[in-house]
ZATI-381266 format. One record per residue (C-alpha): chain; x, y, z; residue in three letters; residue number from 1. Coordinates in steps of 0.2 Angstrom, whole numbers, m for minus. Layout:
<atoms>
ATOM, A, X, Y, Z, ALA, NUM
...
</atoms>
This chain:
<atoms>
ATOM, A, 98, m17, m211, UNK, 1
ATOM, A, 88, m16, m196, UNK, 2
ATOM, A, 77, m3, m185, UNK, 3
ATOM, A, 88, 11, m177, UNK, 4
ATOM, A, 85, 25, m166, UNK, 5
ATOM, A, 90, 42, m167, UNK, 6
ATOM, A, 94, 57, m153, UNK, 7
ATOM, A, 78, 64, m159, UNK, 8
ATOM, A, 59, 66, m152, UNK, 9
ATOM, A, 50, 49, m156, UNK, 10
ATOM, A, 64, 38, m150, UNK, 11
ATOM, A, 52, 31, m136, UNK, 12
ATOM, A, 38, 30, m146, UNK, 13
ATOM, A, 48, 19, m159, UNK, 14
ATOM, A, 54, 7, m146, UNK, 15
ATOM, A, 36, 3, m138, UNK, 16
ATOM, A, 30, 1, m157, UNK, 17
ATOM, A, 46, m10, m160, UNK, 18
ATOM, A, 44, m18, m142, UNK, 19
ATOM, A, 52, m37, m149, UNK, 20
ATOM, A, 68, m27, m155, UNK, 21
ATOM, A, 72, m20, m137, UNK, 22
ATOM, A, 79, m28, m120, UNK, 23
ATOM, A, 83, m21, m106, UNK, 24
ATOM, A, 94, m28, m89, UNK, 25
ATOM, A, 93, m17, m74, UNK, 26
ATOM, A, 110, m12, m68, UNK, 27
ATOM, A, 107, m3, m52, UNK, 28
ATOM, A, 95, 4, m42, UNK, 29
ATOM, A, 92, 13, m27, UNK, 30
ATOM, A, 77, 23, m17, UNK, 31
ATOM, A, 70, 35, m33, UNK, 32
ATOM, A, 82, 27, m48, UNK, 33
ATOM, A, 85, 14, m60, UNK, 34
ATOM, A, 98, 12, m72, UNK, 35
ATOM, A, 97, m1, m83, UNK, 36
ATOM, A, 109, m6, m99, UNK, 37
ATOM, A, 97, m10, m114, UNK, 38
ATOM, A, 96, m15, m134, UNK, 39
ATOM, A, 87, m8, m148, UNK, 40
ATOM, A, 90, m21, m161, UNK, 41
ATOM, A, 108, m22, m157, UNK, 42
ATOM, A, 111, m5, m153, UNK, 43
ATOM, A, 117, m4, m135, UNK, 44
ATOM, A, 115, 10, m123, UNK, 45
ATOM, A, 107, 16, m107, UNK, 46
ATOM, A, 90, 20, m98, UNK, 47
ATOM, A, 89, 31, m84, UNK, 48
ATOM, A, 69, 32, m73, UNK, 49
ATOM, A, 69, 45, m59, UNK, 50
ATOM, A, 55, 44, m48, UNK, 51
ATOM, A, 48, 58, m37, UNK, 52
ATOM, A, 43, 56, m19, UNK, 53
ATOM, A, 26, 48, m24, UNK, 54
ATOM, A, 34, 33, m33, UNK, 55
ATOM, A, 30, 41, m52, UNK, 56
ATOM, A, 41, 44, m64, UNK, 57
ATOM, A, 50, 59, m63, UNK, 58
ATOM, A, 64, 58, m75, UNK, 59
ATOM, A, 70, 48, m92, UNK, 60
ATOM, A, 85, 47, m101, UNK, 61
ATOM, A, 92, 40, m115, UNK, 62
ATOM, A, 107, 36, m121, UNK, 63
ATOM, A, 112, 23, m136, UNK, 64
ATOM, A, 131, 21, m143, UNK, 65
ATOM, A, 124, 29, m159, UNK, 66
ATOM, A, 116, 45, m153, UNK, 67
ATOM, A, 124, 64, m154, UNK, 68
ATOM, A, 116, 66, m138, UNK, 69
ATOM, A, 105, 60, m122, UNK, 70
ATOM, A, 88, 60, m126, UNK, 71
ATOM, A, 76, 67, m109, UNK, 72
ATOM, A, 59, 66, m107, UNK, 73
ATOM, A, 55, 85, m111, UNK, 74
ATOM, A, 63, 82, m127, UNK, 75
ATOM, A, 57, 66, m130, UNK, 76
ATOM, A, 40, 66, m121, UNK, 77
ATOM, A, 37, 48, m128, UNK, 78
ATOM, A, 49, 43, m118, UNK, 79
ATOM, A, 38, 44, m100, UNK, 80
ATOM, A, 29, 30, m112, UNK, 81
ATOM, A, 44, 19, m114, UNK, 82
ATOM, A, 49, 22, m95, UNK, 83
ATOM, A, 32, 16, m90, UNK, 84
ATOM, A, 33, 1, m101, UNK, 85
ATOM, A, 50, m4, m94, UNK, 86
ATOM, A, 42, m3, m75, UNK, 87
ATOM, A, 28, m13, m79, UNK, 88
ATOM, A, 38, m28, m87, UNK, 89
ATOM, A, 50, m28, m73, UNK, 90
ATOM, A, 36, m29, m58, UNK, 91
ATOM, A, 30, m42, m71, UNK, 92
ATOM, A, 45, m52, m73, UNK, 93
</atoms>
């Protein structure tokens, strides 16, 4: 059986410590968002990055096929983590 997340605090944290297990395809963007369809070790779902007026991220969301509910970042703090690891790997791509 192989890593899962859950709709709980730590989710971020896990992916960034799992980083191998996870990809992720932006979707869509605009001004202050991404949206981007991602994989957690073949659990699909969706990221969400709002950025304020500075350019920093504002807002995260979660949401994987297998979760109760969308994980945020003042739920999930470790998601900020998780959000700035995406931004970096996609200037970098």
């Amino acid at each position: 059986m192989g890593k899962r997340l859950s709709s709980s605090n730590g989710a971020g944290k896990k992916v960034i410590d799992n980083w191998n297990l996870f990809t992720f395809n932006l979707k869509k963007k605009d001004e202050t968002s991404y949206i981007f369809d991602v994989n957690f070790d073949g659990t699909e779902g969706i990221c969400t990055i709002g950025l304020n007026d500075m350019n920093e991220i504002e807002r995260v969301g979660l949401n994987m096929e297998n979760f109760q509910k969308s994980l945020l970042e003042y739920n999930d703090p470790s998601l900020i983590s998780l959000a700035e690891r995406i931004m970096y790997e996609l200037k970098t791509k």
